[in-house]
C-alpha positions in Angstrom: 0.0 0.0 0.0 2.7 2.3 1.1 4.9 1.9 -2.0 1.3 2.6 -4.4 1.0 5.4 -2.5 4.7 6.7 -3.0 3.9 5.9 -6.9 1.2 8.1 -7.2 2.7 10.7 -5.3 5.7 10.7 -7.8 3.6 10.0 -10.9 1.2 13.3 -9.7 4.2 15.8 -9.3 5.6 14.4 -12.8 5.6 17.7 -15.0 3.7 15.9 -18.2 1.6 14.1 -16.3 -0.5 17.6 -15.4 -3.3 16.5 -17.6 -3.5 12.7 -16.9 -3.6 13.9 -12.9 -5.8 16.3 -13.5 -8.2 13.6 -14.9 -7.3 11.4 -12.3 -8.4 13.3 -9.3 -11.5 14.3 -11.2 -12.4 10.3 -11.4 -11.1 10.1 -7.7 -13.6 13.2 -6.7 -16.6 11.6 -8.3 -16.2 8.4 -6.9 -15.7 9.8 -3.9 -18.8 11.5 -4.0 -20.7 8.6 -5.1 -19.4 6.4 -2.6 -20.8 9.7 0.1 -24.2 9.7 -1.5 -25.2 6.3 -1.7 -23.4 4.5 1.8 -22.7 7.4 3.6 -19.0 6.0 3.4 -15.7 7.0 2.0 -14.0 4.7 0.0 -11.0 2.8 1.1 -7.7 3.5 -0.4 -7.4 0.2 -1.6 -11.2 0.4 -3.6 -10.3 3.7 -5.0 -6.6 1.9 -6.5 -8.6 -0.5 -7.5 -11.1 1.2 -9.8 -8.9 4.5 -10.8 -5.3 2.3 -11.0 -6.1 -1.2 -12.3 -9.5 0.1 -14.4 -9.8 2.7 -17.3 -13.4 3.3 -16.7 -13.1 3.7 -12.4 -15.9 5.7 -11.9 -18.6 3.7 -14.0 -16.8 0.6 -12.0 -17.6 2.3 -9.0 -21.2 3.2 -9.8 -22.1 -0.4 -10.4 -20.6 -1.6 -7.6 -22.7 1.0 -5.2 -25.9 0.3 -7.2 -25.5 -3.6 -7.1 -24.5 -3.2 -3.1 -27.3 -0.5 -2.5 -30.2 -1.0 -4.6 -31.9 2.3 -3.2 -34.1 3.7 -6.3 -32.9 7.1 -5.3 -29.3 6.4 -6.5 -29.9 4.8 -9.9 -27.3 3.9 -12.1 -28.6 6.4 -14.2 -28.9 9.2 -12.0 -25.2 8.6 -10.8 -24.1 8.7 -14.5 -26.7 11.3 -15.7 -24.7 15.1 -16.6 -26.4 17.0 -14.0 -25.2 14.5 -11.1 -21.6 14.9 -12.4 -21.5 18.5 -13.2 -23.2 19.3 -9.7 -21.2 21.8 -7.6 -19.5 20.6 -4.6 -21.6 20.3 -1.5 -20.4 21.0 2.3 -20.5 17.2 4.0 -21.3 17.3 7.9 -18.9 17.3 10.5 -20.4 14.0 11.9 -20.6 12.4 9.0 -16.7 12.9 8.8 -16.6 11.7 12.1 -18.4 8.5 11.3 -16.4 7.9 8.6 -12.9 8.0 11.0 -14.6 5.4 13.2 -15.6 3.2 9.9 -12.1 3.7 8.5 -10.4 2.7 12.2 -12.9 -0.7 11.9 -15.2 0.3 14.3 -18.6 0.2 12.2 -20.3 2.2 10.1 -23.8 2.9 12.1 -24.2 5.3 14.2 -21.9 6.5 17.0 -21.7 7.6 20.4 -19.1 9.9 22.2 -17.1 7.4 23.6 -16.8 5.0 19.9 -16.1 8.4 18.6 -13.0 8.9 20.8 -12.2 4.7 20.7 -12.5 5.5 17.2 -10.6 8.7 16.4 -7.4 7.3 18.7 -7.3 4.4 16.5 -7.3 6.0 13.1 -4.5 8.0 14.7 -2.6 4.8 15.9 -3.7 3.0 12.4 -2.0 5.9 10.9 1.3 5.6 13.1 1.8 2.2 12.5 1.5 2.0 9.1 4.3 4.7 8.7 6.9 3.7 11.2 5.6 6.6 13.4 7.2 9.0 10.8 5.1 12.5 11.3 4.9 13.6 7.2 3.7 9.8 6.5 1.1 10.1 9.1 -0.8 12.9 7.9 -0.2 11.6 4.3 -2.1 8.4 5.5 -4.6 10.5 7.3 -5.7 13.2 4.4 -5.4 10.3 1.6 -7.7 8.3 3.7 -10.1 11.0 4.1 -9.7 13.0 0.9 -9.1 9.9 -1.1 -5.7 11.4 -2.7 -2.1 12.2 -1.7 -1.2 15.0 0.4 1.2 18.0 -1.7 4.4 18.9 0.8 2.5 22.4 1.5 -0.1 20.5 3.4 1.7 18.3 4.8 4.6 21.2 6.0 1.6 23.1 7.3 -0.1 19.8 9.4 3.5 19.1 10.9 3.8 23.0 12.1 0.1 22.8 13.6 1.6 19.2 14.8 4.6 20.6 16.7 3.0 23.9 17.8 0.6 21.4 19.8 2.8 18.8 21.1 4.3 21.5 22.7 2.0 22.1 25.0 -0.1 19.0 25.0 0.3 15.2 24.7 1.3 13.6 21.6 -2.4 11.9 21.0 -4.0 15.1 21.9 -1.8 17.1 19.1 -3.1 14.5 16.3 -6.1 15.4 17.2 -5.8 18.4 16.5 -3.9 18.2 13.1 -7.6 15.7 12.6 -9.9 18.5 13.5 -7.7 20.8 10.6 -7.7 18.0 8.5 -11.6 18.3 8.4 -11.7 21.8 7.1 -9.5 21.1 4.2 -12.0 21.7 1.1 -10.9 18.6 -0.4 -12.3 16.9 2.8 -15.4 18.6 4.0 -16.5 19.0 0.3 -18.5 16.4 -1.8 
């Protein structure tokens, strides 16, 4: 996962590659989207590889997987392939929905939550997110905005998190200071937008 991860990152800051990424995070934002309107859920890194990576059509793979899983009328096929569904401007997505969808991403369900799988949930993410970078800061909020944004974090963002990071850990405890670079995390556009 780690090394796809690095591979996108390189093959997105490739100069010639401008439109091919370009197209690519377009596909990324409309599956994302479609996997928001129909489950309520983000997809997982390792669904979004698989239908914008290994796929040339992604986001039609994408919309027939939702509609086969979630047979709700209200999310046809067509409606999730029609122009005005794709050409819709972005909407503002709750804060508790982003919330839910740290608790689903740590493996803690995707119903509804209460305050304390909230917190059980948030800490794991974090810890998720620590293990599967050897602890390394920049790797951690790489993992944590491409889980929630569904794409890479640029060096700006991830410079910016790490200041926010130290500047907290400074005067708080380390757990306390992710959550904080979490809660900023949230009011990226990329992530509070559908």
């Amino acid at each position: 996962m780690k090394w796809l991860l690095t591979l996108l990152s390189l093959w997105m800051t490739c100069a010639t590659c401008t439109a091919a990424d370009d197209a690519l995070h377009k596909e990324i934002r409309k599956i994302r989207r479609a996997y928001l309107d129909v489950s309520g859920l983000l997809p997982t890194p390792e669904e979004i590889d698989w239908f914008v990576v290994y796929n040339k059509n992604g986001y039609t793979l994408a919309v027939d997987h939702l509609t086969s899983k979630f047979p709700d009328a209200q999310w046809s096929k067509e409606r999730l392939l029609s122009k005005d569904y794709l050409e819709a401007p972005a909407e503002p997505i709750d804060r508790a929905l982003l919330e839910k969808n740290v608790v689903y991403l740590a493996g803690l369900g995707t119903g509804e939550i209460d305050p304390f799988l909230k917190e059980a949930g948030t800490e794991k993410f974090i810890k998720d997110a620590l293990l599967a970078t050897d602890e390394k800061a920049s790797d951690a909020i790489d993992y944590i905005i491409n889980q929630l944004t569904c794409r890479p974090s640029s060096a700006d963002e991830e410079n910016k998190f790490l200041d926010i990071f130290n500047k907290v850990s400074l005067k708080e405890d380390e757990m306390s200071a992710w959550k904080t670079v979490l809660l900023h995390v949230f009011e990226m556009r990329d992530c509070k937008y559908k």
